[in-house]
C-alpha positions as a Python dict, from the first residue, in 0.01 Angstrom:
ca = {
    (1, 'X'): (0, 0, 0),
    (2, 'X'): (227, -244, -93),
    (3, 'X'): (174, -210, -501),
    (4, 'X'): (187, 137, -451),
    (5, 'X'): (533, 82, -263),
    (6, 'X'): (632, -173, -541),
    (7, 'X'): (541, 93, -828),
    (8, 'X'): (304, -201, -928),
    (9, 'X'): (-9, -86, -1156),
    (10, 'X'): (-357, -146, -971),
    (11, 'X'): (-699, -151, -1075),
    (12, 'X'): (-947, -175, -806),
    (13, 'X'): (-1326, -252, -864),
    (14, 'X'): (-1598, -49, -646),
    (15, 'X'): (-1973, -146, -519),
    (16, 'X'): (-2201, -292, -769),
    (17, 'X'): (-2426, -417, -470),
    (18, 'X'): (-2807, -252, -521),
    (19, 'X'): (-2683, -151, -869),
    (20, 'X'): (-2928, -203, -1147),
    (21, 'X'): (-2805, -32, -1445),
    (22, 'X'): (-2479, -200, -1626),
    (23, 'X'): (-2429, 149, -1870),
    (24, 'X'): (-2363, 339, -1506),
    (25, 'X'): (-1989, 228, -1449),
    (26, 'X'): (-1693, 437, -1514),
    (27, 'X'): (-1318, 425, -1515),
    (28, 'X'): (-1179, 723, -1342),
    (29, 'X'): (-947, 815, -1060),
    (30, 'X'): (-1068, 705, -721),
    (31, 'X'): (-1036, 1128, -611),
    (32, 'X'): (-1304, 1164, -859),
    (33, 'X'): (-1596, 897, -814),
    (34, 'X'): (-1911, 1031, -694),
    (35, 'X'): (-2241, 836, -561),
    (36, 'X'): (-2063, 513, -467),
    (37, 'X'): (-2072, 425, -72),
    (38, 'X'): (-1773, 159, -154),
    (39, 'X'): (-1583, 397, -310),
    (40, 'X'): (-1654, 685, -32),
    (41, 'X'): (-1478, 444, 212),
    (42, 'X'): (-1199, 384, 28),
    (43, 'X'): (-1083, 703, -56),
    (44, 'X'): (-1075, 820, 317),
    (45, 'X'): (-871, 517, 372),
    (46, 'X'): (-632, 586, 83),
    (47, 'X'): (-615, 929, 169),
    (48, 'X'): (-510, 850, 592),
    (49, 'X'): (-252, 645, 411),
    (50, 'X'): (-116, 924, 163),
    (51, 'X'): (-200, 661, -146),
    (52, 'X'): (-310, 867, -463),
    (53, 'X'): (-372, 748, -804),
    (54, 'X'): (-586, 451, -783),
    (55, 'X'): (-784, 355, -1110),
    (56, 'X'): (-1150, 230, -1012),
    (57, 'X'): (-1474, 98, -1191),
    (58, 'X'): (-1742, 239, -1010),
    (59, 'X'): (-2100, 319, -1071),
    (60, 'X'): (-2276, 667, -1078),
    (61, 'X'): (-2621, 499, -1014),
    (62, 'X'): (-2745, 574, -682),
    (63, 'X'): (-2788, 217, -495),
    (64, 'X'): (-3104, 107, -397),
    (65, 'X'): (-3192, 128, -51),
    (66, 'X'): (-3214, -216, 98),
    (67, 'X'): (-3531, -278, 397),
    (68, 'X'): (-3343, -190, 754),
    (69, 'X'): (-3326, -521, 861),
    (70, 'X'): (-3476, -903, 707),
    (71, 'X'): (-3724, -1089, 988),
    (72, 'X'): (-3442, -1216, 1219),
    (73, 'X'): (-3349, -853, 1274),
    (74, 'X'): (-3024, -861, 1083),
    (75, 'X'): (-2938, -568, 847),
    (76, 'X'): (-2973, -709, 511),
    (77, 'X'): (-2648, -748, 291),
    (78, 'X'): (-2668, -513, -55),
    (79, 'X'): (-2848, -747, -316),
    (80, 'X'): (-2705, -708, -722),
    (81, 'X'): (-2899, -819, -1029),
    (82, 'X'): (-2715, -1146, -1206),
    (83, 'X'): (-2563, -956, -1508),
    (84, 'X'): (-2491, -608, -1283),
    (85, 'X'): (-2095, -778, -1114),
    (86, 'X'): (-1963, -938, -1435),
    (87, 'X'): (-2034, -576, -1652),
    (88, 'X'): (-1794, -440, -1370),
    (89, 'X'): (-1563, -742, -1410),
    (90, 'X'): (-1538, -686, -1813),
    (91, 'X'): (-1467, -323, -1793),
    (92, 'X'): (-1212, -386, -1531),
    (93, 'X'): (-1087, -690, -1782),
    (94, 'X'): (-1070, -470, -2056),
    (95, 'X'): (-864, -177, -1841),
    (96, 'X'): (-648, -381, -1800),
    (97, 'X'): (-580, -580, -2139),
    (98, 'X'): (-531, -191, -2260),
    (99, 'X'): (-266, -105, -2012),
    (100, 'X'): (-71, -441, -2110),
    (101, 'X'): (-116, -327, -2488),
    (102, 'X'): (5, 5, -2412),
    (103, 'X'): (-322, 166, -2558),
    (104, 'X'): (-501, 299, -2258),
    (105, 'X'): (-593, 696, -2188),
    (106, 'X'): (-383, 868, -1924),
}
């Protein structure tokens, strides 16, 4: 809210828990990601709060589904393979390295 308030550019990254495949993210406008449960959240939120325009990574791969619960009971936390995150991270890095350049789409 406050970047938004501050006309400050913002970049957000979505889940990349239970992701598997790196070629699945996208950059695209929060109103338009599909599949990811991160993502589904936050554009509720942004939309309560009358925030459009928010650039996200997100995946298109549908997430693994996690066991219920591990053997205590406790709902498992979403799992990510090693290289899955920092694929997210890079295309994120390089969104924004084009904005400061002045070379990005839209």
């Amino acid at each position: 809210e406050a970047a938004k308030a501050a006309n400050v550019p913002i970049i957000c990254s979505m889940g990349a828990g239970n992701k598997l495949d790196p070629t699945a993210f996208e950059v695209a406008d929060i109103s338009k990601t599909s599949v990811c449960p991160l993502a589904k959240v936050m554009r509720k939120e942004l939309k309560d709060r009358g925030i459009k325009g928010v650039k996200v990574v997100y995946s298109k791969e549908i997430p693994v589904k996690p066991a219920d619960s591990d053997e205590t009971g406790r709902r498992q936390t979403p799992g990510s393979l090693s290289f899955v995150p920092p694929v997210a991270g890079m295309i994120l890095a390089g969104e924004v390295l084009k904005h400061i350049a002045g070379v990005e789409k839209g």
